[in-house]
C-alpha positions as CSV (number, residue, x, y, z in Angstrom):
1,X,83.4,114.0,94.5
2,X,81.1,111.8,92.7
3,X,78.0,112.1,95.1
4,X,78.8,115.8,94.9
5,X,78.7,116.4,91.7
6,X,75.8,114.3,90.9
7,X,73.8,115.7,94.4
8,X,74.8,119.4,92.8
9,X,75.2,120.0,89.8
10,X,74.2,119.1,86.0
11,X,77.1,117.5,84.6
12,X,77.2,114.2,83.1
13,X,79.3,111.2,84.0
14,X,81.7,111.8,80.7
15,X,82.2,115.6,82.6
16,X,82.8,114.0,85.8
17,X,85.3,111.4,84.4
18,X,86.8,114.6,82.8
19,X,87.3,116.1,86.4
20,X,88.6,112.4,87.8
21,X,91.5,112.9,85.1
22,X,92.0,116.8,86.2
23,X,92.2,115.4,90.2
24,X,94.4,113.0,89.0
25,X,97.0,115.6,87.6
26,X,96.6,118.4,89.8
27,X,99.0,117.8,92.6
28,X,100.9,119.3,90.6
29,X,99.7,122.1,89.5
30,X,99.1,123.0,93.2
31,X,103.0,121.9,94.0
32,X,104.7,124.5,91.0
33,X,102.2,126.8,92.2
34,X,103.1,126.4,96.2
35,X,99.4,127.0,96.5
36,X,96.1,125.5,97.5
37,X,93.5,124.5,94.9
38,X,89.8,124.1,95.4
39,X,87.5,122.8,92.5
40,X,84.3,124.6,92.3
41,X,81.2,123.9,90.4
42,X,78.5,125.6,89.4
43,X,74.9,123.7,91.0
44,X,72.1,122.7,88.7
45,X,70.3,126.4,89.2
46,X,73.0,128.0,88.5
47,X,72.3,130.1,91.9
48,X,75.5,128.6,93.9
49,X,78.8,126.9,93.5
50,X,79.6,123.3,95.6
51,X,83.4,122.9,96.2
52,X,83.8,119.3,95.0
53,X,87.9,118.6,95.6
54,X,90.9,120.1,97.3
55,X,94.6,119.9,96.8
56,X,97.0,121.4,99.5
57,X,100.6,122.2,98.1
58,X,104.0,119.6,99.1
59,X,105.7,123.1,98.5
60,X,104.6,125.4,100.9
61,X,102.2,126.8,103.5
62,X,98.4,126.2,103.0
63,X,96.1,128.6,102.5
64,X,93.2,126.3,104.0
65,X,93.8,125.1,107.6
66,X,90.0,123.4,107.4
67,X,88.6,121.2,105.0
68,X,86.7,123.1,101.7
69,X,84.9,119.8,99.9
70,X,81.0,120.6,100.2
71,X,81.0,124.0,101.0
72,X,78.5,126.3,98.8
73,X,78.3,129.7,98.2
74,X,76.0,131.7,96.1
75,X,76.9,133.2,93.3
76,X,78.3,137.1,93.5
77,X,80.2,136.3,96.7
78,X,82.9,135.8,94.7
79,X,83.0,138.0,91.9
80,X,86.8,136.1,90.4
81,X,84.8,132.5,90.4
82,X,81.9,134.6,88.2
83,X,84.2,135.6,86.0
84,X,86.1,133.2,85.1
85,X,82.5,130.7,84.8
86,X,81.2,133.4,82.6
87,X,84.4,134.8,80.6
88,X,86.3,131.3,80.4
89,X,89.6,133.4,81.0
90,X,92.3,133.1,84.2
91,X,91.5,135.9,86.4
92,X,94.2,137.6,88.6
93,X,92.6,140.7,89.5
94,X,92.0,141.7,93.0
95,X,93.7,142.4,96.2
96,X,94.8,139.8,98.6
97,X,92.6,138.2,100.8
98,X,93.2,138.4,104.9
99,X,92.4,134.7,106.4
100,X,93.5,134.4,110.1
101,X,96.0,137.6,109.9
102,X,97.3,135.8,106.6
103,X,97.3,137.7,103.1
104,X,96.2,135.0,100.5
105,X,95.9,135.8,96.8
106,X,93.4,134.5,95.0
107,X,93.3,133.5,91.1
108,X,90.7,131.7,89.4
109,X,91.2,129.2,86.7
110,X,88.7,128.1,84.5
111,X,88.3,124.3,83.5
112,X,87.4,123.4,80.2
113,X,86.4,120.4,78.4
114,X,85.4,120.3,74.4
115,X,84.7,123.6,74.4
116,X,82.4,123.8,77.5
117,X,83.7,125.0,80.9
118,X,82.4,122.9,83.5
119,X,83.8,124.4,86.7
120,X,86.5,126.6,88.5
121,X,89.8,126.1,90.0
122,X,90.3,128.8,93.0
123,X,94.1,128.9,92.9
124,X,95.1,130.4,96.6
125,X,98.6,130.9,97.6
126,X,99.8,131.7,101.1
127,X,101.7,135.4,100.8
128,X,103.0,135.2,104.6
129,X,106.2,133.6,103.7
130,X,107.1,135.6,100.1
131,X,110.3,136.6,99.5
132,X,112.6,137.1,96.4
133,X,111.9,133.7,94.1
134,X,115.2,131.4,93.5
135,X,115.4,130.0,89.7
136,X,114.4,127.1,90.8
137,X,110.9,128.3,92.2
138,X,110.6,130.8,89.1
139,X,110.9,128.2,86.8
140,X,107.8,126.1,89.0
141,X,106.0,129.2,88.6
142,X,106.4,129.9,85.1
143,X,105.8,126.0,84.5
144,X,102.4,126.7,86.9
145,X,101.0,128.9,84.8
146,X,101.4,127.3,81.3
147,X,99.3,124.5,83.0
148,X,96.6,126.8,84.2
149,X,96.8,128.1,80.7
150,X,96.2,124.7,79.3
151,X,93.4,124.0,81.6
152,X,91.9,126.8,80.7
153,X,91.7,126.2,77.0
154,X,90.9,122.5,77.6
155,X,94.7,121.0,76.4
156,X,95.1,119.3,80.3
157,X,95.0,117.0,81.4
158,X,95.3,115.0,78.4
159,X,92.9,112.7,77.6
160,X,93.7,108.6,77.8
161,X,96.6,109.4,80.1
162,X,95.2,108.7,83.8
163,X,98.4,109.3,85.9
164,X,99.1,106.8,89.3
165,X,100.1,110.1,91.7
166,X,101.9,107.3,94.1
167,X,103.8,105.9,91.3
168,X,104.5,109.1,88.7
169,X,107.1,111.5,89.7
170,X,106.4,114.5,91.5
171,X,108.1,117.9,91.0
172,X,110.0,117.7,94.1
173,X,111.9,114.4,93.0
174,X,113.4,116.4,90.1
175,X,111.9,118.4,87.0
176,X,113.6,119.9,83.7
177,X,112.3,122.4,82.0
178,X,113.1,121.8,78.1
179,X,112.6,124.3,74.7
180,X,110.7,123.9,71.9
181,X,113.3,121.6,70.3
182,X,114.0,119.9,73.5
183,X,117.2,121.6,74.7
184,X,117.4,122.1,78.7
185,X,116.6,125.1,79.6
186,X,116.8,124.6,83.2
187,X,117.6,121.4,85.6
188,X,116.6,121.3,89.1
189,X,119.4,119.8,91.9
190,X,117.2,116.4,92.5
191,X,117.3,116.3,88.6
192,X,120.9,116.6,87.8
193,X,121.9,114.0,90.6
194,X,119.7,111.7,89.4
195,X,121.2,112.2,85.7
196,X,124.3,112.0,87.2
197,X,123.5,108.5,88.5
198,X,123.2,107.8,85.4
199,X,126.9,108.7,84.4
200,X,126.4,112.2,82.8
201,X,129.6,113.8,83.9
202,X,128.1,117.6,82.9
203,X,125.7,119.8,83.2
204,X,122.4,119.6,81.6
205,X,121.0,123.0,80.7
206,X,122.4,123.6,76.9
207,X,121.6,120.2,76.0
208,X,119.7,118.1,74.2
209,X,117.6,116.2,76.8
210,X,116.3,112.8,74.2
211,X,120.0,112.7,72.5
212,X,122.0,113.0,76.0
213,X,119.6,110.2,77.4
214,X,119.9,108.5,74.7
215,X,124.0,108.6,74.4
216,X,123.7,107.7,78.2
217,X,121.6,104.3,78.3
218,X,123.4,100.8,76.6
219,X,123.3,101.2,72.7
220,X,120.4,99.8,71.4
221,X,119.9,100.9,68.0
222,X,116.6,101.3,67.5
223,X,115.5,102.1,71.0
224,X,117.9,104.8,70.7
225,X,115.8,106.8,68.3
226,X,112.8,106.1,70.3
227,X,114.2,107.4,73.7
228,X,115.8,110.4,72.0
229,X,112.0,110.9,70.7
230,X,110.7,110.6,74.3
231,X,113.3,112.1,76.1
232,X,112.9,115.2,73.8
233,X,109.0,116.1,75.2
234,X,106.9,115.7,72.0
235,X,104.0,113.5,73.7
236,X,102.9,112.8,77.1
237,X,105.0,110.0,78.1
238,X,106.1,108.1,81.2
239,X,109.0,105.4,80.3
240,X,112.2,104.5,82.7
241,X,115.7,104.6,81.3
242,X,118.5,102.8,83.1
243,X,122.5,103.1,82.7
244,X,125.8,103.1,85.0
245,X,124.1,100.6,87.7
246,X,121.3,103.7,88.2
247,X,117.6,103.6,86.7
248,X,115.6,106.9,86.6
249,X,111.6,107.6,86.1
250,X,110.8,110.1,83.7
251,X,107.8,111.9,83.3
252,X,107.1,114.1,80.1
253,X,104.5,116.9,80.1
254,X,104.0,118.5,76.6
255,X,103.5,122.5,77.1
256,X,100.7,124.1,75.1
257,X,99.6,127.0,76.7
258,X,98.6,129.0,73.5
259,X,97.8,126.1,71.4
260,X,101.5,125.7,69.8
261,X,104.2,123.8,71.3
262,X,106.5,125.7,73.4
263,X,108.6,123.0,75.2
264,X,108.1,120.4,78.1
265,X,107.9,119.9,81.6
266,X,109.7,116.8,82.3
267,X,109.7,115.7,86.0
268,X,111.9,112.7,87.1
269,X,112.8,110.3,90.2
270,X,116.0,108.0,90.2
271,X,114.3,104.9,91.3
272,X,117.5,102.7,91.3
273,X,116.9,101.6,94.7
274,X,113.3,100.9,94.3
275,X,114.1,98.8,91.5
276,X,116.9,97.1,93.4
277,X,114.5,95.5,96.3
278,X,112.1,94.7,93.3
279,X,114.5,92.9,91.8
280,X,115.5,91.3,95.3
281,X,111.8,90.4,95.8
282,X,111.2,88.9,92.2
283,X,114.1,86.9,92.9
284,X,113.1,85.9,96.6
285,X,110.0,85.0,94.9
286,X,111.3,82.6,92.6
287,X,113.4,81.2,94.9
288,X,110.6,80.1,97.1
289,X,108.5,78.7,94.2
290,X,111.7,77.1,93.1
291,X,111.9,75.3,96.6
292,X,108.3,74.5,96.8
293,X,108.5,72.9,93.4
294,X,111.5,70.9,94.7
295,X,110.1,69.6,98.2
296,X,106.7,68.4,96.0
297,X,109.2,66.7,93.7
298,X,110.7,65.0,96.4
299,X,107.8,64.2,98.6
300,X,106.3,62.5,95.3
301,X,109.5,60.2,95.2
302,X,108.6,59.6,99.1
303,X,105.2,58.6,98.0
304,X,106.4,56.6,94.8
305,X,108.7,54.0,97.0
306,X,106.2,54.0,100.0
307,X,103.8,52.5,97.5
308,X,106.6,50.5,95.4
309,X,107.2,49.0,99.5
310,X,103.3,48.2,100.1
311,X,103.2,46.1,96.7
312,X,105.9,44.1,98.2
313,X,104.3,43.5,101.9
314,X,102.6,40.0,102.2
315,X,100.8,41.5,105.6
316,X,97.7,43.3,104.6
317,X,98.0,45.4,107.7
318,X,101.5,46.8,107.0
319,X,100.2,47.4,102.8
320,X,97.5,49.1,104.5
321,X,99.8,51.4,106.8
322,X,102.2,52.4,103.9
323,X,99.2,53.1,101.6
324,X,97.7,55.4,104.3
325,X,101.3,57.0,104.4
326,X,101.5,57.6,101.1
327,X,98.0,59.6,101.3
328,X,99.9,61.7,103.8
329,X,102.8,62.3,102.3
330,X,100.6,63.2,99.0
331,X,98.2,65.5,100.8
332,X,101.7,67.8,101.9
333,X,102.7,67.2,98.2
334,X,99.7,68.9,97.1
335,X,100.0,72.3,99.2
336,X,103.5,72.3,97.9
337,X,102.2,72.3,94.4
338,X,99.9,75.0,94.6
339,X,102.5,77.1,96.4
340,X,105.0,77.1,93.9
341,X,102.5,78.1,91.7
342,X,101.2,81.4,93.5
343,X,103.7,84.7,94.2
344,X,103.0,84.9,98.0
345,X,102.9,82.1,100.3
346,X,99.1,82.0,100.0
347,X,96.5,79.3,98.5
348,X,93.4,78.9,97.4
349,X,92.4,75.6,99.4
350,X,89.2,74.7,97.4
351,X,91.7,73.4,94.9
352,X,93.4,71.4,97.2
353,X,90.9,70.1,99.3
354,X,88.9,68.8,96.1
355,X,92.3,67.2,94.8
356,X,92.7,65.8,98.4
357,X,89.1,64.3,97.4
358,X,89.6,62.7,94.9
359,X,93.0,61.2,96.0
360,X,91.2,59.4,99.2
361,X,88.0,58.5,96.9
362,X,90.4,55.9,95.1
363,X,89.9,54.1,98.8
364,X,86.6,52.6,97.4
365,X,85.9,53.6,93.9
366,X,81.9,53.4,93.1
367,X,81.1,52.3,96.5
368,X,81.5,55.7,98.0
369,X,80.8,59.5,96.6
370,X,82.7,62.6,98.1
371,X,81.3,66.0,97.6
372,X,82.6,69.7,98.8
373,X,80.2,72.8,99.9
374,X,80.7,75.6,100.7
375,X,84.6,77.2,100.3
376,X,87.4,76.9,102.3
377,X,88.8,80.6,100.7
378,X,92.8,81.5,100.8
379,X,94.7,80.6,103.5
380,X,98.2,80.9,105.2
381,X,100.7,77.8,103.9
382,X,101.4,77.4,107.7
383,X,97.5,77.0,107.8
384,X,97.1,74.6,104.5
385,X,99.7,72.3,105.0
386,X,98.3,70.8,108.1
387,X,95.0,71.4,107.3
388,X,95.4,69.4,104.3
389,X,96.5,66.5,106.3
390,X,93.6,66.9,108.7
391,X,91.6,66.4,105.9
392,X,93.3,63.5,104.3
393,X,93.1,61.4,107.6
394,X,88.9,62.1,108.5
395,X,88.1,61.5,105.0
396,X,90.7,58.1,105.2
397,X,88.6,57.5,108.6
398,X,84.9,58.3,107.2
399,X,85.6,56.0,104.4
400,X,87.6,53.3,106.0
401,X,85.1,52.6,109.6
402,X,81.8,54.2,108.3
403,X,81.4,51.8,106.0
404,X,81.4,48.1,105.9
405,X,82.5,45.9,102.8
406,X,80.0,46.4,99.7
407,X,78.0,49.2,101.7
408,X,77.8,52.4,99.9
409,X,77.3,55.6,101.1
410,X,78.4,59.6,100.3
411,X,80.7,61.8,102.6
412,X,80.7,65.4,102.3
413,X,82.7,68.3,103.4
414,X,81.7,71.6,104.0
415,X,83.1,74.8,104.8
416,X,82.5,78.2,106.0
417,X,84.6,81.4,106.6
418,X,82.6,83.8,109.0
419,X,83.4,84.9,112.6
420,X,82.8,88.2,114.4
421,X,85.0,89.9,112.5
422,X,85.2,89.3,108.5
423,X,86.1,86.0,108.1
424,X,88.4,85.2,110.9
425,X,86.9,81.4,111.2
426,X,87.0,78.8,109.5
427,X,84.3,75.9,110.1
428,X,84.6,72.9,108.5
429,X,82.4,69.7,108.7
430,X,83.1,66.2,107.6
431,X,79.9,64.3,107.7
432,X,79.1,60.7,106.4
433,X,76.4,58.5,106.3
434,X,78.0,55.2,107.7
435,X,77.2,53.2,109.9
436,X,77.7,55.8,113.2
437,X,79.8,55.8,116.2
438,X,80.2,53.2,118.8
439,X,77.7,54.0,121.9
440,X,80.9,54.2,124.2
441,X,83.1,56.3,122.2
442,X,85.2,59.3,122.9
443,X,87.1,61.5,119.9
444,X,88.8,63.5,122.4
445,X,90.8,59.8,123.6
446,X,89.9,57.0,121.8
447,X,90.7,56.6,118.1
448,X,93.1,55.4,115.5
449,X,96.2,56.9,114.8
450,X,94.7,59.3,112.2
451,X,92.3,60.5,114.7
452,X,95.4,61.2,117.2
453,X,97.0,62.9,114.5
454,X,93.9,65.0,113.7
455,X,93.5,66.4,117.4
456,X,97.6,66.9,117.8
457,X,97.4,69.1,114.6
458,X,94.0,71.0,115.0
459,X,94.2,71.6,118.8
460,X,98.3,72.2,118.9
461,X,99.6,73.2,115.7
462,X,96.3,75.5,114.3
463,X,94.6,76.6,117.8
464,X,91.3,75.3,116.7
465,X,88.9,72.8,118.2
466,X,87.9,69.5,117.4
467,X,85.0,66.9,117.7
468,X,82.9,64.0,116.4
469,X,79.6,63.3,117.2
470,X,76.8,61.2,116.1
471,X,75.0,63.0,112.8
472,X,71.1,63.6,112.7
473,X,69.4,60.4,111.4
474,X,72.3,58.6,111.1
475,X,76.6,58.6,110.6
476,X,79.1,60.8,112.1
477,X,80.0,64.1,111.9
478,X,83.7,66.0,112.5
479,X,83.8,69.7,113.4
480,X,86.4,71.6,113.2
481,X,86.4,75.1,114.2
482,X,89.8,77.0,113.4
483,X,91.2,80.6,113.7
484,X,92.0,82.0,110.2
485,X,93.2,85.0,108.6
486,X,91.5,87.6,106.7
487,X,91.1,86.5,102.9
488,X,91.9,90.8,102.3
C-alpha cells in the first residue's frame, strides 16, 4: 500500500498512516457486511483511481475471485466511486452488477479524515446466496452500516487506537449489540456462551452489559466502577475480565454514526484456554530458569571444593589438574547463568565467551592479554554449553604451552556467523602468538587431555570440524568450523 499510494497519488504520510489505521479496522467492517472491500484512491491528476488494499469477508462468499490491489481505472467508469469522491456521501444507487453469472451490489463509501476525503471504499457483496436475514446477520448489517456511516464522516477508525487483528476479537467469536445507556439489545450465540463461562446463569439482552460484568468478576471495589464503565461502551476500549475459572476478551466499539452516541458494538472471545497454556508456559518458564539457577549454584559449590582440594595438594601436578577442573566446571556454570536469566533456552554467547576470558586470563595475569572479535551471536544451550568448554580448554592450552615462564604474548578469538544460507556457520579461531607447534605434531592425535576433549566435543557432540595449524609469522592457530542455527 505504501509504494502505491506514494507511486499514485498525492496524499501525505499523516493520510497514509490514516489509511494504515482504516486497514487495520476493516476486517470488520467487511465481516458485518459479508462483503468484499476494495480501497480506491484518487491518482495525483485526478484522471484515475489505484485500488491500494482489499479485504475479502470471514462471513460469506467473495465478490473478487482475483486479486484488486494496483488495478486503475479512469475516472467515469464508475460513476458510484465519482460520487461518493465528489459528494462525500455513501452511495447505494444502482443495479447489481453481473461478475461471472454472479449478481454483486455495489455501494461506495467515502473515507474521510479532518474534513478531507482521501479515498473510496467499494463495498461489494455477493447476492448469489441471499435469502431471508436471521437476527443475528440483521443485527451485523445494521452494525455495518453505522460503521460506514462513521467512516464516512471521519469518526472511524478512532485515532490512537491501532487494533492487533490476530489478537482483537473478531465478530465471529461473539458480538453484543448495546443501547445508548448500555443495555443489551442483542447477544450473539458465541457471545452468551462465553458470558456463560463466566457464570451468568441468564440471558443477556435487557441488561445492563458494564453492571452484569461487573456483578460477575471477584469484587473489587473500585475496579468495579471501572469495568461497569467499560463494559457499558462509552470509549473505545479493549480490557479482559475473568470470573468462574473462565476469562473472556472484550472489545468495545463506540457507535456514532450521526455524530451523537447511539450505543456500542462490543465484540468478545472467551480466551480461558488461551490464557491457561499461557499460564502453563510462564510457569514452564520459570521452572526452567529456576533449575538453571540451581545447577549454576551447585556447579559453583563443585568448583569452590575442587579449588579448596588444590590448596591442600603438595603435588604441583595434581594442584594443576583440579585448577584446570575447576575452569571447566566454571565455564558450564557460566552458560547456566545466562540461561536462567533469558525466557527461552537461548544465549547471547559474546557474554559468555568474554566472561570465559577473563576467567582463563587469571592463568597469567600481566604476562598475557586476551581479546575477542568479531561475535559469536545467539545460540542453542545444547550448542553453548559445550562450546563454552571448547573454549575454556584452547584458551587453557594457548596460554599454558604457547608460552614459556616470563614470556608475554596476546591470544585472540574471533568469530564469525555466515554460511550459504543466513548464518548457518559458525567459524571461530583461536590464534596466539607463542612460541608455535612442535615440527612433528598432529591435533587430530596427539595432544593433552584438553585437546582430546576439544575434538570429542566439536567433532561428536556439535558436528563441526576441528584443527590447529601453525599461524602466519609465528604461533598457532585453532579453527573451528560448526553448524549453527539461524539467529531469527
Amino acid at each position: 500500500m505504501n509504494d502505491l499510494v506514494r507511486q499514485h497519488t498525492a496524499l501525505d504520510d499523516s493520510d497514509l498512516e490514516w489509511l494504515h489505521l482504516l486497514v487495520s479496522e476493516w476486517q470488520l467492517l467487511s465481516d458485518l457486511s459479508f462483503a468484499d472491500l476494495v480501497l480506491w484512491i484518487p491518482t495525483r491528476d485526478g484522471t484515475r483511481y489505484v485500488s491500494v488494499a482489499q479485504m475479502r469477508p470471514n462471513t460469506g462468499p467473495t465478490s473478487y475471485q482475483n486479486d484488486m490491489v494496483g488495478h486503475l481505472v479512469p475516472r467515469g467508469r464508475r460513476p458510484m466511486l465519482d460520487a461518493a469522491l465528489d459528494e462525500g456521501r455513501i452511495v447505494r444507487e444502482g443495479d447489481p452488477e453481473w461478475r461471472e453469472e454472479v449478481p454483486v451490489r455495489v455501494e461506495s463509501i467515502p473515507v474521510r479524515r479532518d474534513g478531507r476525503v482521501l479515498g473510496v471504499i467499494a463495498r461489494n457483496t455477493n447476492l448469489l446466496t441471499v435469502r431471508t436475514p436471521s437476527r443475528l446477520e440483521l443485527t451485523y448489517l445494521q452494525s455495518a452500516s453505522d460503521l460506514a456511516q462513521m467512516i464516512a464522516n471521519g469518526a472511524f477508525p478512532f485515532p490512537g487506537q491501532q487494533v492487533d487483528m490476530d489478537a482483537s476479537p473478531r465478530a465471529g467469536d461473539g458480538m453484543v449489540r448495546l443501547d445508548a445507556d448500555g443495555v443489551v439489545q442483542y447477544a450473539s450465540p458465541n457471545a452468551l456462551s462465553a458470558y456463560h463461562r463466566l457464570g451468568l446463569a441468564a440471558d443477556l439482552v435487557g441488561h445492563h452489559l458494564g453492571e452484569t460484568t461487573a456483578q460477575l468478576a471477584p469484587s473489587r471495589a473500585p475496579v468495579d466502577e471501572g469495568l461497569a464503565k467499560l463494559a457499558s461502551g462509552w470509549a473505545p476500549r479493549e480490557f479482559e475480565v475473568e470470573a468462574n475459572g473462565g476469562v473472556i476478551q472484550l472489545r468495545v466499539i463506540p457507535l456514532k454514526p450521526k455524530g451523537s452516541h447511539i450505543g456500542s458494538l462490543v465484540l468478545l472471545r472467551d480466551v480461558t484456554e488461551l490464557r491457561r497454556r499461557e499460564r502453563e508456559l510462564i510457569t514452564k518458564d520459570a521452572t526452567i530458569r529456576e533449575i538453571h539457577h540451581r545447577v549454576k549454584n551447585n556447579l559453583q559449590t563443585v568448583a569452590a571444593l575442587l579449588r579448596l582440594q588444590a590448596r591442600r595438594i603438595g603435588s604441583p601436578e595434581g594442584r594443576e589438574a583440579l585448577e584446570e577442573a575447576v575452569r571447566r566446571v566454571g565455564s558450564i556454570a557460566i552458560v547456566h547463568e545466562t540461561l536462567s536469566q533469558n525466557l527461552d533456552e537461548r544465549v547471547e554467547f559474546d557474554e559468555i565467551a568474554d566472561r570465559v576470558l577473563a576467567m582463563v586470563a587469571e592463568i597469567s595475569p600481566g604476562r598475557v592479554g586476551t581479546r575477542r572479535t568479531g561475535r559469536f551471536g545467539i545460540l542453542d544451550a545444547e550448542v553453548a554449553t559445550p562450546l563454552s568448554m571448547v573454549l575454556t580448554e584452547l584458551l587453557q592450552n594457548a596460554l599454558e604451552h604457547g608460552f614459556g615462564p616470563g614470556e608475554q604474548g596476546t591470544v585472540e578469538v574471533t568469530a564469525v556467523r555466515g554460511g550459504t544460507r543466513a548464518d548457518t556457520r559458525l567459524l571461530i579461531s583461536v590464534q596466539d602468538d607463542g612460541r608455535g607447534l612442535p615440527a612433528d605434531f598432529d591435533p587430530h592425535r596427539a595432544g593433552n587431555l584438553g585437546l582430546q576433549i576439544v575434538r570429542t566435543l566439536v567433532e561428536g557432540e556439535l558436528g563441526g570440524r576441528f584443527d590447529m595449524l601453525p599461524a602466519s609469522g609465528r604461533g598457532t592457530r585453532v579453527v573451528l568450523d560448526l553448524p549453527v542455527r539461524p539467529e531469527k
